[in-house]
SESEPA-307639 format. One record per residue (C-alpha): residue in one letter; chain; z, x, y. Coordinates in steps of 0.05 Angstrom, whole numbers, plus 32768, in hexadecimal, padded with zeros to 4 digits. Layout:
BEGIN
+---------+--------+------+------+------+
! residuo ! cadena !   zz !   xx !   yy !
+---------+--------+------+------+------+
!       A !      A !    Z !    X !    Y !
...
+---------+--------+------+------+------+
//
This chain:
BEGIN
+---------+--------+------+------+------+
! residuo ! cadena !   zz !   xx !   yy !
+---------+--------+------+------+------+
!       X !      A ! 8270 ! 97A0 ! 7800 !
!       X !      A ! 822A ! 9788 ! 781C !
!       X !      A ! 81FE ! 97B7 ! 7844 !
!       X !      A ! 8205 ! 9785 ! 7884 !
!       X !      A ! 8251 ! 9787 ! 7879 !
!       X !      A ! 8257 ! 97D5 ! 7874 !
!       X !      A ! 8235 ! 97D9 ! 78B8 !
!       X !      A ! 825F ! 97AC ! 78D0 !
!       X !      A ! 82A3 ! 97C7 ! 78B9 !
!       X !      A ! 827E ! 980B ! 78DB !
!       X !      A ! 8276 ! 9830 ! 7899 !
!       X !      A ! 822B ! 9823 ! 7891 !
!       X !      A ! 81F5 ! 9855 ! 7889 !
!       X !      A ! 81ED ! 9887 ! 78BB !
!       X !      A ! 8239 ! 987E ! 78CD !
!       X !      A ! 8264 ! 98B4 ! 78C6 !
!       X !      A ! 82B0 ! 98C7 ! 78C8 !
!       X !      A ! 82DA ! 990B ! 78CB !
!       X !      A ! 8320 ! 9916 ! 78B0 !
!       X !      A ! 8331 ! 9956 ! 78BD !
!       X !      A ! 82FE ! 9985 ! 789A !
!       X !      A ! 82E6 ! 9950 ! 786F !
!       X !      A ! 82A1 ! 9929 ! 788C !
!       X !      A ! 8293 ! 98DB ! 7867 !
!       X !      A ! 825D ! 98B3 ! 786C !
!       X !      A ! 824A ! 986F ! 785E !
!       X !      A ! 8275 ! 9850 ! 7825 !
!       X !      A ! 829E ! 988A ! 781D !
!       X !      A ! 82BE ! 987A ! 7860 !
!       X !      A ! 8301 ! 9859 ! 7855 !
!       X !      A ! 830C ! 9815 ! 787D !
!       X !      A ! 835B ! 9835 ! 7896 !
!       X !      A ! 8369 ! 987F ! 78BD !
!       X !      A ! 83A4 ! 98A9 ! 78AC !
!       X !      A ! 83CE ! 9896 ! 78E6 !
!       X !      A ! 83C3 ! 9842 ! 78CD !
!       X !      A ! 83D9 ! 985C ! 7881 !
!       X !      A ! 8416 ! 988A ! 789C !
!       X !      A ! 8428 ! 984B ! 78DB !
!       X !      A ! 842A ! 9813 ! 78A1 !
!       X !      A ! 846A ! 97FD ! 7892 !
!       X !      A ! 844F ! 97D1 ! 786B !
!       X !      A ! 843E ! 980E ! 7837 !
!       X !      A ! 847E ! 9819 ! 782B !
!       X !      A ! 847E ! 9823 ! 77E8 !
!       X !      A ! 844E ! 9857 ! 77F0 !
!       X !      A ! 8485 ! 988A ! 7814 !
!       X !      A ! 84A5 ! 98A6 ! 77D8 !
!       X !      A ! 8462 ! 98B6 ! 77BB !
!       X !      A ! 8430 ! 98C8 ! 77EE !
!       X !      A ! 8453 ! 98D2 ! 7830 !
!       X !      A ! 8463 ! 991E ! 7810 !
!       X !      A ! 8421 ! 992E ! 780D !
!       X !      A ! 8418 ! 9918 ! 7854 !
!       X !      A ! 8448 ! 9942 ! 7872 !
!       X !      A ! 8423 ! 9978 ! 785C !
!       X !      A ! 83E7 ! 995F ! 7870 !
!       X !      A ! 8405 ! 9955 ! 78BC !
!       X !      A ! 8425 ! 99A1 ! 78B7 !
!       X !      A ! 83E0 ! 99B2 ! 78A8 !
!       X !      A ! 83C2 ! 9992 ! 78E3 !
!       X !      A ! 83F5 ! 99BA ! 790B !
!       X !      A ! 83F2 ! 99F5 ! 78EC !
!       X !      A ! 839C ! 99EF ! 78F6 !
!       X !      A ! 83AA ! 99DE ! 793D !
!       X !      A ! 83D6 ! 9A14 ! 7953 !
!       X !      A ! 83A6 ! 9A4E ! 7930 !
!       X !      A ! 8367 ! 9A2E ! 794A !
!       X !      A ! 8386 ! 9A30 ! 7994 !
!       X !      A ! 83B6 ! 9A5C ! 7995 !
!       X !      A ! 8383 ! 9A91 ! 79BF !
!       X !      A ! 836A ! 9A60 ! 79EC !
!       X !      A ! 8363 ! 9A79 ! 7A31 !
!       X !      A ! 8392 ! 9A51 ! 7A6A !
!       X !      A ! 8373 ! 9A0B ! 7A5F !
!       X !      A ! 8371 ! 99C2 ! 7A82 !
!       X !      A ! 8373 ! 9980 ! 7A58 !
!       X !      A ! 8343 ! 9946 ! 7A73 !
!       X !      A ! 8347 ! 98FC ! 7A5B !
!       X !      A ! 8322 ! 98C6 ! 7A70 !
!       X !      A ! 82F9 ! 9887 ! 7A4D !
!       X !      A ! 82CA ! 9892 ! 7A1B !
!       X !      A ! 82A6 ! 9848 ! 7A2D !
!       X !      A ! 8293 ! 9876 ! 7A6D !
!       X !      A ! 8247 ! 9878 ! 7A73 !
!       X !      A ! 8222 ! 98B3 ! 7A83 !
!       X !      A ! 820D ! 989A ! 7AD3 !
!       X !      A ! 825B ! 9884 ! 7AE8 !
!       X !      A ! 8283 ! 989F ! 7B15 !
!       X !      A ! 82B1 ! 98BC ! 7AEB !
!       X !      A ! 8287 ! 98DD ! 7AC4 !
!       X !      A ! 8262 ! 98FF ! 7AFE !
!       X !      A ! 82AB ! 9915 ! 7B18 !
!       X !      A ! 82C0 ! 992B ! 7AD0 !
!       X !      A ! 8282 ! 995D ! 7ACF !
!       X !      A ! 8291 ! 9975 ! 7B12 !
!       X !      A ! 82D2 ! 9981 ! 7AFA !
!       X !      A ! 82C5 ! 99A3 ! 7AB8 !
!       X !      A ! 8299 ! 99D4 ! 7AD9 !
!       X !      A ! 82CC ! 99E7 ! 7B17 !
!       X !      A ! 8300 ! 99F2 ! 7AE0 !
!       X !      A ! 82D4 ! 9A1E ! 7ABD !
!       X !      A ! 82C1 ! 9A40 ! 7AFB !
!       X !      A ! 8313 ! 9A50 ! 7B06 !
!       X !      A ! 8321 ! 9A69 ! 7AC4 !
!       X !      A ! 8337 ! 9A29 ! 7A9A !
!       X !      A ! 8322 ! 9A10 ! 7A55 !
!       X !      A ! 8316 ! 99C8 ! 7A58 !
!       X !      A ! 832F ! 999F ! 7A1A !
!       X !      A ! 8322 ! 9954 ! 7A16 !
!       X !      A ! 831E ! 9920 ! 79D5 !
!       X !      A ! 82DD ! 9943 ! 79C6 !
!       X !      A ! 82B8 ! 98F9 ! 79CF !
!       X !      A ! 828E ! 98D6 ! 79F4 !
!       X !      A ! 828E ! 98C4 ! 7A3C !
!       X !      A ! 82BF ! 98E3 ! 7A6E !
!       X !      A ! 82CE ! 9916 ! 7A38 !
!       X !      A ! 827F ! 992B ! 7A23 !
!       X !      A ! 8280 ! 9933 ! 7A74 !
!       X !      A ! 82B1 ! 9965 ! 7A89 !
!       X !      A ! 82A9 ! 9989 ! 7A43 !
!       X !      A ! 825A ! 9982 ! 7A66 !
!       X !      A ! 8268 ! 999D ! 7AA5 !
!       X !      A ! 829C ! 99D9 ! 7A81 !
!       X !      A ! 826D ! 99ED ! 7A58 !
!       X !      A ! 822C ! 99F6 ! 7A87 !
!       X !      A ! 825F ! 9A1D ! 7AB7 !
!       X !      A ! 826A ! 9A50 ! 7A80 !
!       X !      A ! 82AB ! 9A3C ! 7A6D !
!       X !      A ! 82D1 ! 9A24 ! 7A27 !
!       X !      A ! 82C4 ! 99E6 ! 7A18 !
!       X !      A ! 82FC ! 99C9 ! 79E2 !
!       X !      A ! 82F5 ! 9986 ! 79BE !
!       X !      A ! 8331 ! 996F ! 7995 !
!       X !      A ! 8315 ! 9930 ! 7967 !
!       X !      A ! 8338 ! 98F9 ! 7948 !
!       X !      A ! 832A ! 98CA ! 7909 !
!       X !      A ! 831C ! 9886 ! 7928 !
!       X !      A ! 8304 ! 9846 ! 7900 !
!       X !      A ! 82C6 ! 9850 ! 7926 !
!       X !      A ! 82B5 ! 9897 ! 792F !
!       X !      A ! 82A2 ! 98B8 ! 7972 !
!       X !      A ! 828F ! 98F3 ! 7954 !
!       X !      A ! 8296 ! 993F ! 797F !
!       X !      A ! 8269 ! 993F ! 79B8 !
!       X !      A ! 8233 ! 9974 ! 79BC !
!       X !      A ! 8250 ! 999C ! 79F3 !
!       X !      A ! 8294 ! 99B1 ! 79D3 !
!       X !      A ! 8296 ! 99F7 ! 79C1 !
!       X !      A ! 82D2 ! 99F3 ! 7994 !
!       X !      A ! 82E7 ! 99AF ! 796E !
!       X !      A ! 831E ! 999E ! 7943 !
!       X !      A ! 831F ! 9955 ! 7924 !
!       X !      A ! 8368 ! 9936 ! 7918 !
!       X !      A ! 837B ! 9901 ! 78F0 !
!       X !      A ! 83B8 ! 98FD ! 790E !
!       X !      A ! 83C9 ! 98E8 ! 7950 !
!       X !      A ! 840B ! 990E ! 795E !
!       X !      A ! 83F2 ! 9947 ! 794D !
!       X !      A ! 83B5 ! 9948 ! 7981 !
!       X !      A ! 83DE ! 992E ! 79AF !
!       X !      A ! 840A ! 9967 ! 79A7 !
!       X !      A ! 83D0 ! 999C ! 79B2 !
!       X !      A ! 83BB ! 997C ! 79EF !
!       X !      A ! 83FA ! 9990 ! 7A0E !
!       X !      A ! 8419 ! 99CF ! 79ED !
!       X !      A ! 83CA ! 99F2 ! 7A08 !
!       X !      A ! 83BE ! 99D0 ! 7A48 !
!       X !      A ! 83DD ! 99EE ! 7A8C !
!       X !      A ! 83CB ! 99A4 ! 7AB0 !
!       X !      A ! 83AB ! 995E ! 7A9E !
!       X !      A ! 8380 ! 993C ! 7ACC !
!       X !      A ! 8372 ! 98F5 ! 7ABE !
!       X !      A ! 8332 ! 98CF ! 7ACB !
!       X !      A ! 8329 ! 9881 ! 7ABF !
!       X !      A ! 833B ! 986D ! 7A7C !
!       X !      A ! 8353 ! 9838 ! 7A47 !
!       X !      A ! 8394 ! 9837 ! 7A20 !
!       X !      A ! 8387 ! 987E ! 79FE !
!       X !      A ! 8380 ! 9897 ! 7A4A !
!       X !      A ! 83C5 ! 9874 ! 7A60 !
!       X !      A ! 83E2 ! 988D ! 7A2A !
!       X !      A ! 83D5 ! 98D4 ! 7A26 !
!       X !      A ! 83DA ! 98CB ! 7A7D !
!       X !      A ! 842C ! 98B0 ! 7A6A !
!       X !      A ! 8434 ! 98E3 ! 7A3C !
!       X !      A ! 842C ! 991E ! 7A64 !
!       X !      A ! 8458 ! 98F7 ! 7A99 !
!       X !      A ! 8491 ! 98E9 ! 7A6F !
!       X !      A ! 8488 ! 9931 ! 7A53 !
!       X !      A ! 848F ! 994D ! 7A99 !
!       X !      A ! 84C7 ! 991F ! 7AB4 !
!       X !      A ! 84FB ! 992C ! 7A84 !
!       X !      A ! 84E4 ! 9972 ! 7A7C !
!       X !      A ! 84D7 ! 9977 ! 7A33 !
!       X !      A ! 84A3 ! 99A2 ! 7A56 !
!       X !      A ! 849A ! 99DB ! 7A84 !
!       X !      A ! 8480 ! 99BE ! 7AC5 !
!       X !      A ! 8438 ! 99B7 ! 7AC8 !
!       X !      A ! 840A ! 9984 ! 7AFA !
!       X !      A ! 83EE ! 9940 ! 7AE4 !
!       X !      A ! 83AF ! 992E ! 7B07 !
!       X !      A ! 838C ! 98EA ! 7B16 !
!       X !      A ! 8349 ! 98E9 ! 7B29 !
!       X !      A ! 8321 ! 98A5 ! 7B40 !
!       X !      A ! 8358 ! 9890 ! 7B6E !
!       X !      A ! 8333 ! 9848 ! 7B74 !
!       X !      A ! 8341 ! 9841 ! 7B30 !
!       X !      A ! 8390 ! 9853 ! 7B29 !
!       X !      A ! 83A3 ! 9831 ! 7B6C !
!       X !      A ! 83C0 ! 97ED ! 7B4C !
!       X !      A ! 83E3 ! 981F ! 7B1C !
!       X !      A ! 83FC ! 9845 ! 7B4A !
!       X !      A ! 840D ! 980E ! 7B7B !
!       X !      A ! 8438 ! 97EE ! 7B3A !
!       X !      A ! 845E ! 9839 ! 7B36 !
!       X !      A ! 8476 ! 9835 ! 7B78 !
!       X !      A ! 847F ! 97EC ! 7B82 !
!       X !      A ! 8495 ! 97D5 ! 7B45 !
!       X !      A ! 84AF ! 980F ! 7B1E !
!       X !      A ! 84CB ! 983C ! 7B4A !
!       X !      A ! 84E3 ! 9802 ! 7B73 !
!       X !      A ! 8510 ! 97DC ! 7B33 !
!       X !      A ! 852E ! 9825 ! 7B2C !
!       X !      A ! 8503 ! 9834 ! 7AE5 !
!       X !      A ! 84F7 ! 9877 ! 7B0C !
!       X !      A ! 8506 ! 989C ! 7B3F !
!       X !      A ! 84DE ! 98A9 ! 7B7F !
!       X !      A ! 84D8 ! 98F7 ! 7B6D !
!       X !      A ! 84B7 ! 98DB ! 7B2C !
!       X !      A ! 8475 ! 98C3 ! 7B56 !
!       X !      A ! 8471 ! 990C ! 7B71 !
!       X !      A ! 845F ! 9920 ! 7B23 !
!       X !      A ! 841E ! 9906 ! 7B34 !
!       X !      A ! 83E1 ! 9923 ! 7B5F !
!       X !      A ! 83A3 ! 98EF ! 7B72 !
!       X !      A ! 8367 ! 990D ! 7B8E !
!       X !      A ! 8318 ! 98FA ! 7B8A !
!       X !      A ! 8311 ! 9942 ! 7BA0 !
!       X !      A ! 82F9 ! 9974 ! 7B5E !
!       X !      A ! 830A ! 99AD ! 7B8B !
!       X !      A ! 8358 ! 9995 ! 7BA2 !
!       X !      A ! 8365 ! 998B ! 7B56 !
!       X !      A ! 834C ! 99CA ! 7B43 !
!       X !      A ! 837A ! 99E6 ! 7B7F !
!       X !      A ! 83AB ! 99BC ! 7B71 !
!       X !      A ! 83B5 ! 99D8 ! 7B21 !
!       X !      A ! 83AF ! 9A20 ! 7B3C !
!       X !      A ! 83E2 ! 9A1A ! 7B67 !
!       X !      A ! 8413 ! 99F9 ! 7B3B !
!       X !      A ! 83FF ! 9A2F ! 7B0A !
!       X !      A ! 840B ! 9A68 ! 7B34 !
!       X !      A ! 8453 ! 9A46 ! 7B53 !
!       X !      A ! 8469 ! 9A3D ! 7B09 !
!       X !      A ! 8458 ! 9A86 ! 7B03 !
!       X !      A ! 847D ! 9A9E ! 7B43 !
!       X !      A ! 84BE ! 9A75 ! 7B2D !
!       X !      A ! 84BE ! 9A9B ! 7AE1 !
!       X !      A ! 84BA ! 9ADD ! 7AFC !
!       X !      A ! 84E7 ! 9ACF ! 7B2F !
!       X !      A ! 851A ! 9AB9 ! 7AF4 !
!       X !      A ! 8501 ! 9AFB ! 7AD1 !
!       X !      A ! 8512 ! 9B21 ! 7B04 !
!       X !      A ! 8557 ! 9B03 ! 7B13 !
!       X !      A ! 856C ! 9B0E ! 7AC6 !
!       X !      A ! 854C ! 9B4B ! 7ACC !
!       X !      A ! 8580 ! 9B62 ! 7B0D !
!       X !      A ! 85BA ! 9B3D ! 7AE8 !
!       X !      A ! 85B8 ! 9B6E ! 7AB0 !
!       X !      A ! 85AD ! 9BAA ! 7AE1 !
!       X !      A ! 85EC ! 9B91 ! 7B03 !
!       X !      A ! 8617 ! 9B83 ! 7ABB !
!       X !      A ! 8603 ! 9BC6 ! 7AA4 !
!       X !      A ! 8618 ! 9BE2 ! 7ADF !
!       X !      A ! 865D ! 9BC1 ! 7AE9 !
!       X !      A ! 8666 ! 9BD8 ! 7A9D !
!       X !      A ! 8654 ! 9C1E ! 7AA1 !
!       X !      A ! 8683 ! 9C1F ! 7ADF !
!       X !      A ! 86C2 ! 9C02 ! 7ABD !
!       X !      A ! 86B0 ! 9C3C ! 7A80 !
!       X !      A ! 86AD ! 9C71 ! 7AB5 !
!       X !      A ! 86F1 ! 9C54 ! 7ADA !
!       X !      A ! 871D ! 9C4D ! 7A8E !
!       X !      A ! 8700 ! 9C95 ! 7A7A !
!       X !      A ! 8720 ! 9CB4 ! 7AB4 !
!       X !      A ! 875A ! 9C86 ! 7AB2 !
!       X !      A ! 875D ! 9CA0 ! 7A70 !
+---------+--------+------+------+------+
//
């Protein structure tokens, strides 16, 4: 292949790529990603020889996911566009918002790219707090922004997916493409048929999400595809200080309704121990 046509394929000089712990550049880079070679049906005859070998390679991911994170403080995931330039809105409001979650106690994990991600893991970072970046192999590489703290790069999408959930206590949405809806549908469907526990789902840049949300309610909600309750899954607010509120609250409510179930087990057993050592006490002196 041709210098010219290198560049343009994106794996020219200067042009780099991770997958996983391994960094290529230039004509090492491989014109497919993992998730394109394990997705291909049409590499069927691939399964029985390599698709072994990638099942190890995805339990690996996990297993590096879950150790890496597995101490992370109570954390907030962010998503938003990476197309996002430095002076728009969005990015101003991601900032904001990185640095208030700091400031109450959250980690802030995004994609670890450019944009709406580089600005709350911006704004997290200069307020003191953990700033997490979880990568992924794309056919043209983003690359880890400069303000993450801690970065893991994926090749697999499932599997980030998965640690954006299992260590975030909220999401909160900003403006975004198809990898924004998606991760923003996600959570949703997660929440609604409680797969799991309860946890808020927040849209920020309410001039953005209006038609969406307008389609919800009128479309949606209205043909029966969900119920009315469903709508209430979602908070919309332009306000970095009601969303921080908002994810505290949910967070502490969540926490009142465990122990509350604690402490009901916990009296059920007092009670069944009770009743028990009273029915021993009444057959011993029946005895």
């Amino acid at each position: 292949m041709s210098q010219s046509k290198r560049r343009e394929a994106g794996r020219g000089p200067g042009q780099e790529r991770h997958r996983g712990a391994v960094t290529l550049r230039g004509g090492s880079i491989p014109s497919s990603t993992a998730d394109q070679r394990l997705l291909d049906s049409r590499g069927r005859g691939d399964w029985k020889t390599k698709d072994a070998w990638r099942a190890l390679r995805i339990l690996s991911e996990f297993v590096e996911g879950f150790d890496t994170l597995a101490d992370l403080p109570p954390a907030v995931s962010v998503f938003g566009s990476a197309r996002s330039g430095p002076d728009t809105a969005e990015c101003r409001l991601a900032e904001q918002l990185g640095g208030a979650l700091a400031r109450a106690g959250y980690a802030v994990i995004t994609g670890g790219g450019p944009g709406v991600m580089e600005a709350a893991n911006r704004g997290a970072s200069e307020a003191g707090g953990l700033s997490v970046g979880l990568g992924i192999e794309l056919p043209f590489e983003q690359g880890i922004n400069e303000w993450v703290d801690l970065a893991i790069d994926f090749r697999y999408f499932f599997a980030r997916k998965t640690m954006f959930v299992k260590y975030a206590q909220a999401f909160v949405v900003l403006p975004g493409g198809f990898g924004t809806m998606d991760e923003l549908f996600e959570a949703l469907t997660l929440v609604q048929t409680g797969k799991v526990t309860r946890f808020p789902v927040v849209l920020m840049g309410s001039a953005y999400w209006q038609g969406l949300l307008d389609w919800l309610r009128d479309t949606m909600a209205a043909d029966g595809k969900i119920g009315p309750v469903d709508l209430e899954l979602i908070c919309v607010t332009d306000d970095v200080n009601a969303a921080v509120r908002h994810i505290v609250e949910a967070e502490a409510a969540l926490s009142a309704e465990q122990e509350a179930v604690r402490d009901e087990a916990v009296a059920r057993t007092g009670a069944d121990q009770q009743a028990a050592a009273e029915q021993a006490a009444d057959q011993t002196r029946e005895g």
